[in-house]
C-alpha positions in Angstrom: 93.6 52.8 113.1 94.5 55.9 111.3 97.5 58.3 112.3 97.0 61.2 114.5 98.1 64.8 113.4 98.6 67.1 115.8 96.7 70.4 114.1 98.9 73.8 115.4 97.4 77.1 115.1 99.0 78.1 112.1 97.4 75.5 110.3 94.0 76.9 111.3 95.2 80.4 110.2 96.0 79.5 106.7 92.9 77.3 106.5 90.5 80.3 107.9 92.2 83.5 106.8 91.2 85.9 103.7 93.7 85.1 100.5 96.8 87.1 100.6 97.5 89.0 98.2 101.4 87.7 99.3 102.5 85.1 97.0 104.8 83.0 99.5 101.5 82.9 102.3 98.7 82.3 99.6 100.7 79.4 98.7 100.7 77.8 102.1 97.0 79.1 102.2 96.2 76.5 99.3 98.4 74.2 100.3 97.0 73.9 103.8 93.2 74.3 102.0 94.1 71.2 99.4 95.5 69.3 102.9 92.5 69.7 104.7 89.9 68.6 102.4 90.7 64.7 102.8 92.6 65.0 106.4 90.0 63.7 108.5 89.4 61.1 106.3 93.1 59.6 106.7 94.3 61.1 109.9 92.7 61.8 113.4 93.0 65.0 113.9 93.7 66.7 117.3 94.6 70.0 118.7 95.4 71.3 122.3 93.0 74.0 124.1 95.9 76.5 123.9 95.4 76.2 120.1 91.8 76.6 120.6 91.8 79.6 122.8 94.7 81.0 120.2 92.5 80.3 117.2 89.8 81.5 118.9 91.2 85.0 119.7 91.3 86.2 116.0 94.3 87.7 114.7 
């Protein structure tokens, strides 16, 4: 059975958004990019619909 990870909006922002030209953000950008790649593989990943509906919203 594999660990859940509870998956917050802001970890959908930096995985989705446009690289920032802000060094601080486009380092949690590739650091939430490098996370994701094997997530599902070693966690179950979950979010709540308020994350969806966020997410889903746009900026």
């Amino acid at each position: 059975m594999k660990p859940t990870a509870y998956i917050e909006t802001s970890a959908v922002s930096y995985l989705t958004s446009r690289p920032s030209r802000d060094v601080v953000v486009a380092a949690y950008q590739e650091i939430t990019r490098e996370w994701w790649r094997d997530a599902s593989s070693r966690f179950d990943l979950v979010a709540s619909g308020f994350v969806v509906a966020e997410a889903g919203a746009g900026n």
